[in-house]
C-alpha positions in Angstrom: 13.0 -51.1 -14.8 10.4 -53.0 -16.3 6.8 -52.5 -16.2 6.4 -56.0 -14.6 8.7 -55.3 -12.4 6.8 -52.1 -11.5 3.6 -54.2 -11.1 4.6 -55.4 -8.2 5.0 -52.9 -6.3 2.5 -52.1 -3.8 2.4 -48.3 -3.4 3.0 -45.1 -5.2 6.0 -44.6 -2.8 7.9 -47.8 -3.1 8.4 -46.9 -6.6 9.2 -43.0 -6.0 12.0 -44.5 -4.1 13.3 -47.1 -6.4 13.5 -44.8 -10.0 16.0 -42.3 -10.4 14.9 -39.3 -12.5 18.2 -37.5 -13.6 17.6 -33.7 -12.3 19.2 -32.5 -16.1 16.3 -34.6 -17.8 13.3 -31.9 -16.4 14.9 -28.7 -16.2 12.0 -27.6 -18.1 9.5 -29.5 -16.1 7.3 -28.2 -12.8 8.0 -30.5 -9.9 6.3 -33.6 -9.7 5.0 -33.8 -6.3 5.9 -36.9 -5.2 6.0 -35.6 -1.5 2.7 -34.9 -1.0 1.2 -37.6 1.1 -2.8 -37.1 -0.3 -1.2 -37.3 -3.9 0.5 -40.6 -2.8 -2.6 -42.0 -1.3 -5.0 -41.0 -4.3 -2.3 -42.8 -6.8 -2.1 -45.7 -4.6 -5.9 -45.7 -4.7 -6.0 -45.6 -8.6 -4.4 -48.8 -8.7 -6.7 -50.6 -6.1 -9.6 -49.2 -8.0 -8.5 -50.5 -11.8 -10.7 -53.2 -11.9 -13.9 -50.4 -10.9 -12.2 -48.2 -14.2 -11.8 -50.8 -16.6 -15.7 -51.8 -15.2 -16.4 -48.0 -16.4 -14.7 -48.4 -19.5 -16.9 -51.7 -20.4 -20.8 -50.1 -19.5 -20.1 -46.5 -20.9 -19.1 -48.3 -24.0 -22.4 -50.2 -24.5 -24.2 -46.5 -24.3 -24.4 -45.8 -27.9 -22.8 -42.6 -29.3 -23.1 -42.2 -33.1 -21.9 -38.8 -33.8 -23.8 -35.9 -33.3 -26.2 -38.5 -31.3 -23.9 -38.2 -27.8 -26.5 -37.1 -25.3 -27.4 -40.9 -23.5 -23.8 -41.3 -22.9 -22.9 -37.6 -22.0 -26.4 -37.8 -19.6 -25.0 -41.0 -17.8 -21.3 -39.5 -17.9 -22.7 -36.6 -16.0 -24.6 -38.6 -13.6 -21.0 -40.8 -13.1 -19.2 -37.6 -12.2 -21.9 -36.1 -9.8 -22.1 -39.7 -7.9 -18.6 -39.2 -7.4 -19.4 -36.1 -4.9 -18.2 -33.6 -7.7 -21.1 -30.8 -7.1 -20.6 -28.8 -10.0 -21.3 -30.8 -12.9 -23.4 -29.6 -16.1 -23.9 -29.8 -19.8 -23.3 -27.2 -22.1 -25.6 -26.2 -25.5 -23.4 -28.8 -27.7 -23.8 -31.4 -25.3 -20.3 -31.1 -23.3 -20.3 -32.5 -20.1 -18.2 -30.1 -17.7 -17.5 -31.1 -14.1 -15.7 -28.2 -11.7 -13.3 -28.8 -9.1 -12.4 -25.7 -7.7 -9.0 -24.9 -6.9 -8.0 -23.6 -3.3 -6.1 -21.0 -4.4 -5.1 -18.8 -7.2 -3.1 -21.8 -9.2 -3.4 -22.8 -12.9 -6.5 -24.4 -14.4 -6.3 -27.5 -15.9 -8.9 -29.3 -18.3 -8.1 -33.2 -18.9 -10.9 -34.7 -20.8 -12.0 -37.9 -23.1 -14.5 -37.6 -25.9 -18.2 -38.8 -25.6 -18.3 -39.6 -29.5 -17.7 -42.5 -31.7 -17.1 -43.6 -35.6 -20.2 -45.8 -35.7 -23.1 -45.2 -37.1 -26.4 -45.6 -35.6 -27.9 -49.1 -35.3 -24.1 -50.6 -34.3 -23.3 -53.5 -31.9 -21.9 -51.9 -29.0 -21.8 -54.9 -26.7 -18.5 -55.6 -25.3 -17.3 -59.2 -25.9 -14.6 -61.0 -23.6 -12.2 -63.3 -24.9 -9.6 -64.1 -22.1 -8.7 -60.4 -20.6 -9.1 -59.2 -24.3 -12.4 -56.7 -24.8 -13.5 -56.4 -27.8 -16.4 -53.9 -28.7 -16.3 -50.3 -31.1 -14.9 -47.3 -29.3 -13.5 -49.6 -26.2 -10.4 -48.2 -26.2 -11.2 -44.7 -28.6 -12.3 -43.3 -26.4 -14.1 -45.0 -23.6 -10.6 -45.9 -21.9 -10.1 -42.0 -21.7 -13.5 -41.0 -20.1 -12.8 -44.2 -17.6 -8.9 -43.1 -17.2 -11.0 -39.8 -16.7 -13.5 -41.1 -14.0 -10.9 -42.6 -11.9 -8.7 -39.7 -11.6 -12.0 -37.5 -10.6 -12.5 -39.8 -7.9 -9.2 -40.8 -6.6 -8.9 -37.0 -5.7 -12.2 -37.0 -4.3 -11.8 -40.1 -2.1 -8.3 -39.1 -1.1 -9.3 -35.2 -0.4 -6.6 -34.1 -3.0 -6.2 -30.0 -2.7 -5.1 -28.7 -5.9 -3.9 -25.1 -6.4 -5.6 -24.2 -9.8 -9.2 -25.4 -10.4 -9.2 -28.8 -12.3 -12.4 -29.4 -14.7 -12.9 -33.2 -16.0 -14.6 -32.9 -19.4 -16.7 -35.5 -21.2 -17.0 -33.7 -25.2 -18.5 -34.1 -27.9 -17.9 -34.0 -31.7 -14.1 -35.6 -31.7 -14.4 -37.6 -34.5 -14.5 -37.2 -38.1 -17.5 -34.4 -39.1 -17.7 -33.7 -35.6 -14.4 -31.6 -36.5 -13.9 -31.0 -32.9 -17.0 -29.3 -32.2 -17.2 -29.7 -28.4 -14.0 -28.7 -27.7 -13.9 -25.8 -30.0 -17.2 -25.1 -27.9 -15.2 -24.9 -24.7 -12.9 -22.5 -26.1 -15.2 -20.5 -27.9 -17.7 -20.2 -25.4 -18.2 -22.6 -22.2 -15.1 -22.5 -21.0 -13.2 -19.3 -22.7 -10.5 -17.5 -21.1 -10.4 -20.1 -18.3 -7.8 -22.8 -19.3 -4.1 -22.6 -18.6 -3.1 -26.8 -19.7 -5.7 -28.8 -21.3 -4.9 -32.6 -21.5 -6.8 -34.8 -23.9 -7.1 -38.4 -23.0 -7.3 -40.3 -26.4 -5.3 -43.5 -27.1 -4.3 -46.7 -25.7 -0.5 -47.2 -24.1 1.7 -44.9 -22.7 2.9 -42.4 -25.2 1.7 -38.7 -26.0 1.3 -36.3 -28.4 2.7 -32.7 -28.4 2.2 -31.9 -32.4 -1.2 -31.5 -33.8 -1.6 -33.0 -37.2 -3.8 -30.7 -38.7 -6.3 -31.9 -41.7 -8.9 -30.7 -44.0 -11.2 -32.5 -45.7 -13.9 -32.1 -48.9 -17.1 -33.1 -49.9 -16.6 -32.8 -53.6 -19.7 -33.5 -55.7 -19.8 -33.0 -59.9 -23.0 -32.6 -61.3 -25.1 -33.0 -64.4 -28.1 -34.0 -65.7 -27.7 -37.1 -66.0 -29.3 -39.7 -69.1 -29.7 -43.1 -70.6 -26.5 -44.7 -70.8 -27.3 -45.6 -74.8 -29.7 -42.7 -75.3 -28.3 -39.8 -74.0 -24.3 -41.1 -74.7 -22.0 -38.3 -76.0 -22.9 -36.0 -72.8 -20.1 -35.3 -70.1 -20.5 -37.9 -67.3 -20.4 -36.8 -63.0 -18.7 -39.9 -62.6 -15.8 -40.2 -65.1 -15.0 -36.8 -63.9 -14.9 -38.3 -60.3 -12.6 -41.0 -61.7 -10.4 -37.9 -63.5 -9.9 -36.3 -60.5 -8.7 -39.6 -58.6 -6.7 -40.8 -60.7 -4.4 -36.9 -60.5 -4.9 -37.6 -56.6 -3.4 -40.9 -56.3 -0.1 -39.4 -58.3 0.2 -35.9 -56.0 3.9 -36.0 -54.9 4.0 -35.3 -51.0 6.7 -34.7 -48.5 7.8 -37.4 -45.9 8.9 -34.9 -43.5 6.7 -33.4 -42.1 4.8 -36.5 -42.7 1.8 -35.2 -45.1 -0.8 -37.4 -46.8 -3.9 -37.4 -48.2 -7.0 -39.8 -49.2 -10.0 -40.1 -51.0 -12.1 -42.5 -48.5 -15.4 -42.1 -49.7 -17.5 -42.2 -53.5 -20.5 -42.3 -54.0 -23.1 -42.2 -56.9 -25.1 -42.8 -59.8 -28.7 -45.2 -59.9 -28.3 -47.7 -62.1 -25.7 -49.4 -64.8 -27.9 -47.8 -67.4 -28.0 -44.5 -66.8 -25.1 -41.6 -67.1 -25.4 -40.3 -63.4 -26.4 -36.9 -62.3 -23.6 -37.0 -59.6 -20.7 -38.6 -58.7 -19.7 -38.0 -54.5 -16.2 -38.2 -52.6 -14.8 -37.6 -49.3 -11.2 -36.1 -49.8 -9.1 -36.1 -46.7 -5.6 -34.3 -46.2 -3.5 -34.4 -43.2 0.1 -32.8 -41.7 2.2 -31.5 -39.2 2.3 -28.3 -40.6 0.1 -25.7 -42.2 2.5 -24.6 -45.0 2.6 -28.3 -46.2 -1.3 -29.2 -45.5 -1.7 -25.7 -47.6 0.3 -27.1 -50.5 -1.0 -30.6 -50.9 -4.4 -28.7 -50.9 -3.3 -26.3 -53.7 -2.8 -29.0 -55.5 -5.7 -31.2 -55.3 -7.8 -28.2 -55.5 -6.5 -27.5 -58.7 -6.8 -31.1 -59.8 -10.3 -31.1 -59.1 -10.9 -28.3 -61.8 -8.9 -29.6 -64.1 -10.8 -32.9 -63.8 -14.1 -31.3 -64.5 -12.7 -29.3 -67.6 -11.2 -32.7 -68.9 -14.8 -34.5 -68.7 -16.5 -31.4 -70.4 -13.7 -30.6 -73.2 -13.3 -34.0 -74.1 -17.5 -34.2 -74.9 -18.1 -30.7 -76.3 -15.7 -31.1 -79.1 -17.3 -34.8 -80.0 -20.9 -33.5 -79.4 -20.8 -29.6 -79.7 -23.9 -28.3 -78.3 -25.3 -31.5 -77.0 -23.0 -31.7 -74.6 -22.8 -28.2 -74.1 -26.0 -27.8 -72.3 -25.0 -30.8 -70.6 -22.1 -29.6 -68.8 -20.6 -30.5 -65.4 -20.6 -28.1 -62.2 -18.2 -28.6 -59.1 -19.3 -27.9 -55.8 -16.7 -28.7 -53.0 -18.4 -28.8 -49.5 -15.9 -28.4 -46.5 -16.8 -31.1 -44.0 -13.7 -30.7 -41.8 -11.0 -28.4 -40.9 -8.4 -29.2 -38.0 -5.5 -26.6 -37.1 -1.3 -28.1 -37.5 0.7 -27.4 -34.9 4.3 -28.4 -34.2 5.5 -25.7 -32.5 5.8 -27.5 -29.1 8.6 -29.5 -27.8 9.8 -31.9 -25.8 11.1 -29.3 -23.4 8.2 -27.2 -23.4 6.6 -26.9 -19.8 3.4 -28.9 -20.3 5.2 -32.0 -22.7 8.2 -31.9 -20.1 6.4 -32.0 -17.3 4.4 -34.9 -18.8 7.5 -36.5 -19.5 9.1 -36.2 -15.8 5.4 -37.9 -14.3 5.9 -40.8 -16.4 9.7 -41.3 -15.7 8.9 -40.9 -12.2 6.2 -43.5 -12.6 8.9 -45.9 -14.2 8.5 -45.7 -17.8 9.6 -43.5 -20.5 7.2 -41.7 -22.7 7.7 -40.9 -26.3 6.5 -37.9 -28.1 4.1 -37.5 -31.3 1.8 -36.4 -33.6 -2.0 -36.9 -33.7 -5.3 -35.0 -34.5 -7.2 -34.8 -31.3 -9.1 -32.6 -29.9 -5.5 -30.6 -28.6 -4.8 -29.4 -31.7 -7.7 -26.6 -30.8 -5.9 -25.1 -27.8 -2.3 -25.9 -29.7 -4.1 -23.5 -32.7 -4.8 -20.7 -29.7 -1.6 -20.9 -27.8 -2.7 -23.1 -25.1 -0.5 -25.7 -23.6 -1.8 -28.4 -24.9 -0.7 -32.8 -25.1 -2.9 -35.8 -25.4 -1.9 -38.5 -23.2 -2.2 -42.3 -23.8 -4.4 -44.5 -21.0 -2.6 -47.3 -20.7 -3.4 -51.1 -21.3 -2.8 -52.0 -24.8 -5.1 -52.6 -27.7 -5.4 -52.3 -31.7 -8.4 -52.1 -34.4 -9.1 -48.5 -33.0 -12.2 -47.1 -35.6 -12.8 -51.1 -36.4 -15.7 -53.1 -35.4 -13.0 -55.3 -34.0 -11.7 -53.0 -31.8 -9.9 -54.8 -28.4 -8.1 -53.4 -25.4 -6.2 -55.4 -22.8 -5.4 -53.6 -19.6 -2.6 -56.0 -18.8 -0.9 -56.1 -15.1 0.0 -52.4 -15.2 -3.3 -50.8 -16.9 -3.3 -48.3 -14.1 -0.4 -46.8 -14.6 -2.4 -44.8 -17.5 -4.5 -42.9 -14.9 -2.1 -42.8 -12.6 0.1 -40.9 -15.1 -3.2 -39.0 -15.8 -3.2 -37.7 -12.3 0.4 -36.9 -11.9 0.6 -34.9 -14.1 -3.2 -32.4 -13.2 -1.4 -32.6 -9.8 1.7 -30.7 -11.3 0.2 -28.4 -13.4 -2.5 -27.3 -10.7 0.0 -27.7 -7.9 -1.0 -29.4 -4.9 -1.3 -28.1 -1.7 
């Protein structure tokens, strides 16, 4: 059945009816409430109200959030969630914003969240241009479609009276990208919201796809130093920068597996004053990613080691031409962690929380495919937690670009619709 095809369908239970979901296909799954006739009318609701979330989408995008600078958008979020007759709604002491839902009885509690943050520095554009149905603006789909897809789950249930089981908390958090090394949701686990959370579901990407592995990364500030000199004066001394260009050269020929998919990357250098002077440093940002922590733990091994060797290189290669000059000149490393994210590939497709996951979207018409990202679920993958991020639907590209688009298409809603399904299973509705 086609997503078009699906489109057209006026209600959550014309196309119950219409897909057949093999029994065999979700043994592993918890039962999709399709039944339930407050779940029906909240999912039928979500549909009728995608022009409202893709209207959320567009104005929380155009609230600035530079990382480490999320508090405008997490105070508006937070006012967004208590306008929706949510009463328990605060903000946590890294800027988390945590809205409760209790549960009615003693059932699972799920988290589903977007993050607040974005790439962009301070001082960015972050109007959101139209051209046709296409928006274009930085962060409008990463990750402002998943606090929208967010919103209009939070208030389907509300406007629909949706009874769940197991206490549902929507999150806003902070600290998803880059540096912010998953700060906020680390946070939640470490402090807000420890103990609490049975399934946590991270809404972070545009289609209809999710992610059960967490890639997990770790990345290096690596600075060599020296005194530095006049490039003619003070020549013969070991230079911060030609050890920089020592070290990635030896990275760009490290040997890595394809499977598990491993990588790495040197994405930012920095350094020097002028093209007369022998620097005093020479900066970059080293970046290495897998599935899993035995191959992440070899590819750092090696560029470790290639980092030292680097910095001997540069000050061999002057102390035997200049002896004691260079000597007192020599190079120092200092490697600065500025990011560490756990690997995780222990869940599967038949695991409860990626099966269930799976069964909502085949129910819904389409058929999910499983993956590997770094999100903020490879925290509670690290900690045992069932853990999957979830596409939001529509479709876009240029995510982390100034050119950024998404496009919700005819069936945009199906993303929180899929959302919701799937907090209704895990929390069990009543």
């Amino acid at each position: 059945m086609s997503l078009a095809h699906l489109a057209a369908r006026a209600t959550f239970a014309a196309f119950v009816a219409a897909v057949n979901v093999p029994a065999s296909l979700d043994a592993q799954a918890l039962p999709i409430p399709t039944d339930n006739p407050r779940l029906r009318a909240a999912l039928d609701m979500i549909k009728a109200q995608e022009a409202w979330t893709v209207s959320q989408q567009i104005s929380l995008c155009e609230i600035a959030a530079p990382p480490y600078k999320e508090a405008a958008r997490a105070a508006e979020y937070r006012r967004r969630l208590q306008a929706l007759g949510i009463t328990s709604v605060h903000v946590d002491s890294v800027g988390n914003v945590i809205a409760e839902r209790r549960g009615t009885g003693n059932g699972p509690t799920v988290l589903i969240e977007g993050h607040l943050d974005t790439v962009f520095p301070e001082g960015t554009d972050v109007r959101v241009k139209r051209n046709g149905t296409v928006l274009a603006g930085p962060g409008i789909g990463d990750d402002c479609r998943g606090l929208a897809v967010v919103l209009s789950v939070a208030r389907a249930f509300q406007r629909a009276n949706v009874q769940t089981a197991g206490t549902v908390y929507f999150v806003g958090d902070v600290g998803e990208e880059g540096q912010g090394n998953l700060r906020g949701t680390r946070y939640l686990f470490a402090n807000s919201l420890k103990g609490r959370i049975d399934y946590f579901i991270s809404v972070d990407g545009i289609g209809l796809d999710l992610k059960h592995h967490g890639v997990g990364s770790k990345r290096y500030r690596v600075t060599y130093k020296g005194p530095g000199g006049h490039s003619y004066g003070a020549f013969g001394i070991p230079n911060p920068i030609h050890a920089l260009g020592r070290a990635i050269a030896q990275i760009a020929d490290v040997q890595v597996p394809a499977s598990p998919k491993t990588t790495f990357n040197v994405g930012v250098i920095s350094g020097g004053t002028s093209v007369n002077s022998i620097p005093f440093s020479g900066v970059m940002d080293v970046d290495m990613r897998s599935e899993t922590a035995d191959a992440l733990d070899a590819v750092d091994k090696q560029v470790l080691k290639i980092l030292t060797s680097a910095l001997d290189a540069e000050n061999d290669r002057w102390t035997r031409q200049t002896g004691a000059r260079a000597e007192r000149a020599k190079l120092s490393l200092v490697i600065d962690t500025i990011g560490i994210r756990p690997a995780n590939s222990t869940q599967t497709d038949s695991s409860r929380i990626v099966a269930t996951a799976l069964a909502a979207g085949r129910v819904l018409g389409f058929s999910p495919k499983s993956g590997a990202s770094s999100t903020d679920a490879n925290v509670p993958m690290s900690l045992g937690v069932p853990a999957i991020t979830i596409d939001g639907g529509g479709v876009g590209a240029g995510a982390h670009s100034l050119g950024e688009t998404y496009e919700d298409g005819p069936t945009g809603w199906l993303g929180p619709q899929w959302a919701a399904l799937i907090v209704a299973a895990l929390a069990g509705v009543r």
